[in-house]
C-alpha positions as CSV (number, residue, x, y, z in Angstrom):
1,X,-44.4,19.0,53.2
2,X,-42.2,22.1,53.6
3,X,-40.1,24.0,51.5
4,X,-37.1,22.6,53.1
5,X,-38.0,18.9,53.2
6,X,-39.0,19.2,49.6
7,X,-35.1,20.7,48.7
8,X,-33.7,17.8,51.2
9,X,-36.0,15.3,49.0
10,X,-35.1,17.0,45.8
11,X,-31.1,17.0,46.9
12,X,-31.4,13.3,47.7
13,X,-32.7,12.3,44.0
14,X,-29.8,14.1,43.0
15,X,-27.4,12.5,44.5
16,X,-28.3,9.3,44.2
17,X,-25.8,7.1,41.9
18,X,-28.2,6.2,38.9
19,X,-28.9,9.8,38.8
20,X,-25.2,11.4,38.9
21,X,-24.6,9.1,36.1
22,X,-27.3,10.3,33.8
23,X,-26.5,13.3,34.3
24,X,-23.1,13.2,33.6
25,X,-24.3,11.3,30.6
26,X,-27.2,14.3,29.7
27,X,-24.5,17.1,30.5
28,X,-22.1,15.6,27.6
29,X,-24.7,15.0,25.2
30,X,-26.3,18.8,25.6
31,X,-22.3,19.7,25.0
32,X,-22.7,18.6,21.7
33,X,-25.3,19.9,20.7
34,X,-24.8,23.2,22.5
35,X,-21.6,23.4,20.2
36,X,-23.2,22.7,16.8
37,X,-24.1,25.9,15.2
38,X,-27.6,25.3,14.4
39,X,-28.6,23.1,16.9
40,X,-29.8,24.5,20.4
41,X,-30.3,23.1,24.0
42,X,-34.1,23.1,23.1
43,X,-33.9,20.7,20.5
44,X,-31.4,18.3,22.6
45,X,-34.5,18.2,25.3
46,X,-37.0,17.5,22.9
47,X,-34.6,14.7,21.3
48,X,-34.4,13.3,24.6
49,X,-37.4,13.4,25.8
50,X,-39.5,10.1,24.8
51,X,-36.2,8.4,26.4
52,X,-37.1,9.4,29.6
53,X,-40.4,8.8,29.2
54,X,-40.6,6.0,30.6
55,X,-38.0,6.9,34.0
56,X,-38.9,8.0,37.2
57,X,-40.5,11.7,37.6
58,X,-37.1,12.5,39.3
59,X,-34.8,10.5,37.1
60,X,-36.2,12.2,34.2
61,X,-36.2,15.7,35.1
62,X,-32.4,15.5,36.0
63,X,-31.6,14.5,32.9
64,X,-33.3,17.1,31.1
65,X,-32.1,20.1,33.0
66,X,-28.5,18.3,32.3
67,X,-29.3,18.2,29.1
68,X,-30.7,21.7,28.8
69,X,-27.3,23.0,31.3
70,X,-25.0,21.3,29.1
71,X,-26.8,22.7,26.0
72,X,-26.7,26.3,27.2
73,X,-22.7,25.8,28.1
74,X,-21.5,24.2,25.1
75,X,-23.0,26.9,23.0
76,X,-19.5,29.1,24.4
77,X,-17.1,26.1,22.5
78,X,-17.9,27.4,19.0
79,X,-18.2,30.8,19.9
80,X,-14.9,31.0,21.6
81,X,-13.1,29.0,18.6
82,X,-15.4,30.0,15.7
83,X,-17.0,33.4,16.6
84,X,-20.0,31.8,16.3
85,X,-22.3,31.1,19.3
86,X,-24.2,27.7,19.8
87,X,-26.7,28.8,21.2
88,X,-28.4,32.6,21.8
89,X,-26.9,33.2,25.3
90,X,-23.5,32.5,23.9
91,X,-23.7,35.7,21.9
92,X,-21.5,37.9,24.6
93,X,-18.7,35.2,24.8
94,X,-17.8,36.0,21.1
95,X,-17.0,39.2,22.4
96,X,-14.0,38.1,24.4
97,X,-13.7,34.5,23.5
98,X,-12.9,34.7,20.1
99,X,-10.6,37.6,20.3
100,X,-8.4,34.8,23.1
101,X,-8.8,32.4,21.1
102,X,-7.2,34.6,17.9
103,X,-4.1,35.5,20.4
104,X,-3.9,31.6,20.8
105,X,-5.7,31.6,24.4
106,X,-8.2,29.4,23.2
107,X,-7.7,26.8,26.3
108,X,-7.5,29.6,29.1
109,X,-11.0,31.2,27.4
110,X,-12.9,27.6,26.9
111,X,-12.0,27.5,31.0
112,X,-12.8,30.5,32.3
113,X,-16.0,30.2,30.2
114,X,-16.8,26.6,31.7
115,X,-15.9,27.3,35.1
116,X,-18.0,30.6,35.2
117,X,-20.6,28.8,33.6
118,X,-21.0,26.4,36.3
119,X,-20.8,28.9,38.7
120,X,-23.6,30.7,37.0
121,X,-25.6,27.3,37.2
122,X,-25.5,27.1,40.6
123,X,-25.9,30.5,41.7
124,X,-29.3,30.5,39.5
125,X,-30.2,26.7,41.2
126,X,-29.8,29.0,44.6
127,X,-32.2,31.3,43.8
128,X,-34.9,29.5,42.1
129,X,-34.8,26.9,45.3
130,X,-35.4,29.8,47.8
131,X,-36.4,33.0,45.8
132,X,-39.0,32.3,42.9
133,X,-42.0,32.5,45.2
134,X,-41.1,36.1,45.7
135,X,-40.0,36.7,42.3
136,X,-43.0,35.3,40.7
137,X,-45.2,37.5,43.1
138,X,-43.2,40.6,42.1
139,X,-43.5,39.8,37.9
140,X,-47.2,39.1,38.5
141,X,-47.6,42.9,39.5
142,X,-45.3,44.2,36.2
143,X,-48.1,46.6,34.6
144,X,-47.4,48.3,30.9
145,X,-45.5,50.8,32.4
146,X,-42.7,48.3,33.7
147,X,-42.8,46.4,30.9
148,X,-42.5,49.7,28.7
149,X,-39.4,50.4,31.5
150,X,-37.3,46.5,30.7
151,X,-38.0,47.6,26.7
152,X,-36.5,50.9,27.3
153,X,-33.6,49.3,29.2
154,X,-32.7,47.0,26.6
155,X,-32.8,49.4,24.1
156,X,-30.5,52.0,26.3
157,X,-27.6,49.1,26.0
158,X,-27.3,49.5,22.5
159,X,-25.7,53.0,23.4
160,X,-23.5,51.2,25.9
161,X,-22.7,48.7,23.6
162,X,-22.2,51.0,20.8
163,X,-19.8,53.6,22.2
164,X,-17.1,54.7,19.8
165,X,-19.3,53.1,17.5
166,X,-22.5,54.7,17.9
167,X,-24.0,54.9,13.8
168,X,-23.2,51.0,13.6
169,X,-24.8,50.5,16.8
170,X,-28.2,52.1,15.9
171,X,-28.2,50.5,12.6
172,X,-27.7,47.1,14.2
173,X,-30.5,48.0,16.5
174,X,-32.8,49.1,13.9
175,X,-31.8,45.9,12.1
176,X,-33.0,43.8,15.4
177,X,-36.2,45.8,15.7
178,X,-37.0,44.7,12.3
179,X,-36.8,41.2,12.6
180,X,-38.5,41.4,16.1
181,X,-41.7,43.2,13.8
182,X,-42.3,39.8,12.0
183,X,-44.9,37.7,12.8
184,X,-47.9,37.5,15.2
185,X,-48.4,40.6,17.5
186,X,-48.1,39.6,20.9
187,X,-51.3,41.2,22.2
188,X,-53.7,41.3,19.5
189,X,-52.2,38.7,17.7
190,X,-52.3,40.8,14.0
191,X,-49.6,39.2,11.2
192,X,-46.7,41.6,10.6
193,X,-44.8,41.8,7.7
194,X,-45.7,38.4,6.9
195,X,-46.4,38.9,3.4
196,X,-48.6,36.2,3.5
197,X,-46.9,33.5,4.2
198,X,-47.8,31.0,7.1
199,X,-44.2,30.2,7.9
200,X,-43.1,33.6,9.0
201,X,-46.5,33.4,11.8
202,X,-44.0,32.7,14.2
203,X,-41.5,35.4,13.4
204,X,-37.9,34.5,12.6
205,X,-36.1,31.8,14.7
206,X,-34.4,33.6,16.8
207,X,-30.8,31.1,17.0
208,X,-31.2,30.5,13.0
209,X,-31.0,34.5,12.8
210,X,-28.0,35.1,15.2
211,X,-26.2,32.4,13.3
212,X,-26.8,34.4,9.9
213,X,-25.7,37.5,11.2
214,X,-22.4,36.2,12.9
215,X,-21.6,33.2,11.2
216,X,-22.3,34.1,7.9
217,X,-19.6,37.1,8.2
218,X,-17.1,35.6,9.8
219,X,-17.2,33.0,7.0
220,X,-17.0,35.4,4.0
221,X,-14.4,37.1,6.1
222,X,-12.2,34.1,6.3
223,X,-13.0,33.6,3.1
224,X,-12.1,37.0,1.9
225,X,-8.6,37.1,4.2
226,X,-7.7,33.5,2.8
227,X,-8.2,34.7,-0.7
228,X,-5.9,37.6,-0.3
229,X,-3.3,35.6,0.9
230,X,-3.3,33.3,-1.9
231,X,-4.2,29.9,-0.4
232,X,-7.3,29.5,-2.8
233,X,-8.7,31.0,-5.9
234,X,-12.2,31.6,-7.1
């Protein structure tokens, strides 16, 4: 079968009625857990996974990657209104989306931030349906010195991301390298900084951390603001 007859096959299994409606059904319960600090689009999949156990191969996948989509975009809901992100990849909407939502733009940001993310969705169903043959053939020829390159990269945004700013910056950085330095190394497999202890073998949890770092500050910063004004005493 070719490439294009398996996208029309795929497309059809899409569209089909009993399929729109699951996913319309997976899409709303991913929301939710997208928006629930602490839960992630990960653990809505597994949740939901012996439930399609028993569907068709078709059926079943589109309700996990509805799931899974859903998940990934309702992550922007509580970090829009509560500067904390859902889910990892939420992290740059509290950026802009909480800053809205503090000038009382809440409902233009939650928008903009679905509509892109939909947008986003299908520009990334585009290329995985007609590019990842020729992607995957270009990562299978990454040697140490491209990976080393995507490192460097990533670390050359904290300067971008820093400017005006540029101490805080580093220090956050730093602060990131750290907790990327726990657990297994990836090519030898070694324990870091594990201290001994079999639960840190798999490093920190990467959503659980994000959600200490912003969640737990903005809290003590309400907290803090609220106090001064009065409205409670400790």
């Amino acid at each position: 079968m070719s490439a294009l007859a398996q996208l029309g096959s795929a497309l059809v299994s899409v569209c089909h009625p009993t399929s729109l409606l699951f996913m319309i059904a997976g899409v709303a319960i991913g929301i939710v857990f997208g928006s629930i600090p602490g839960l992630s689009a990960s653990m809505a999949v597994a949740l939901m996974l012996p439930l399609t156990f028993s569907m068709e191969a078709s059926l079943g996948m589109n309700t996990l990657v509805a799931v899974y989509i859903g998940g990934i975009s309702g992550g922007l809901i509580s970090a829009i209104l509560l500067n904390m992100p859902g889910t990892a990849s939420s992290i740059a909407t509290t950026f802009d989306g909480y800053p809205m939502a503090q000038r009382g733009e809440a409902m233009r940001a939650l928008g903009i931030g679905i509509v892109f993310s939909f947008l986003g969705s299908l520009f990334s169903f585009f290329i995985l349906s007609f590019f990842a043959p020729m992607l995957a053939d270009v990562a299978l020829k990454f040697t140490p010195v491209e990976n080393f390159g995507i490192c460097f990269f990533a670390l050359t945004m904290v300067a971008i991301l820093s400017s005006g700013k540029m101490v805080k910056g580093l220090l956050a950085g730093m602060l990131g390298l750290v907790f990327a330095m726990v657990g297994m190394a990836p090519i030898d497999g070694t324990p870091r900084f594990t201290f001994g202890s079999t639960e840190l073998m798999a490093g920190f949890n990467q959503l659980s951390t994000l959600i200490g770092i912003f969640a737990v500050a903005d809290i003590l910063k309400s907290a803090e603001s609220m106090n001064a004004k009065g409205i409670y005493t400790v």
